[in-house]
Phi, psi and omega in degrees: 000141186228112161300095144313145194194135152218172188266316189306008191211156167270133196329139152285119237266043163206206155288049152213167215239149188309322202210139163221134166230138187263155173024274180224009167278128148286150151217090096016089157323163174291160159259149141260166170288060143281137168280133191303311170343294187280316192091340165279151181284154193284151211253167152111002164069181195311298129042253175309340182294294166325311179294308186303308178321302209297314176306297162356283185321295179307321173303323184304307166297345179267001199238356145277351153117029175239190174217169170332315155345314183267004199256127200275290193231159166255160137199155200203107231243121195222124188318324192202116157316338162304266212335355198281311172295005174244347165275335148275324169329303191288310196289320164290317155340304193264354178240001172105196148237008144331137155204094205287180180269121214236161173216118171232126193239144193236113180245143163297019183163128192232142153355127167041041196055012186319142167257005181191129148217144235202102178223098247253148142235135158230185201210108170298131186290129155322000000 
């Protein structure tokens, strides 16, 4: 097993690693929207929050050598379920026409108020 790290996704606010990867498995922490710079989450409401998740993400994955391209399952855990046609717009956006297998859940509360986290398996290409 090997831990992932990039300066492009933001530090982890616990015991745990941005990324771990087993053999050619990714397993991806959840991201929220902290903007890495800062380390706070990002103003601008569900919107911005989504995108920032998605940047997150993507850095995270890059630093594994993979992209949305590679990503197995989501799962994706959110304050309110109204935001969900605007959280697939960004989340189809960012994938494409990939369309890996997903979970989406409206939990009573995320990290640091957060309004969206996003947590990726991808699979490194032979």
């Amino acid at each position: 097993m090997k831990t992932c790290h990039t300066n492009d996704a933001p530090e982890a606010i616990g015991p745990y690693s941005q990324a771990v990867v087993t053999g050619r498995w990714v397993y991806t922490s959840g991201q929220i929207a902290l903007d890495p710079a800062t380390g706070e989450l990002v103003e601008g409401g569900f919107e911005a929050q989504a995108h920032r998740v998605m940047d997150n993400l993507r850095a995270v994955l890059a630093s594994t050598g993979c992209t949305f391209q590679n990503v197995i399952k989501a799962n994706i855990f959110v304050a309110d379920l109204a935001n969900f046609p605007v959280l697939n717009k960004i989340y189809g956006d960012a994938l494409g026409d990939h369309r890996p297998a997903r979970s989406t859940v409206e939990v009573a509360a995320l990290p640091k108020g957060a309004l969206v986290e996003i947590d990726l398996v991808a699979r490194i290409a032979e």
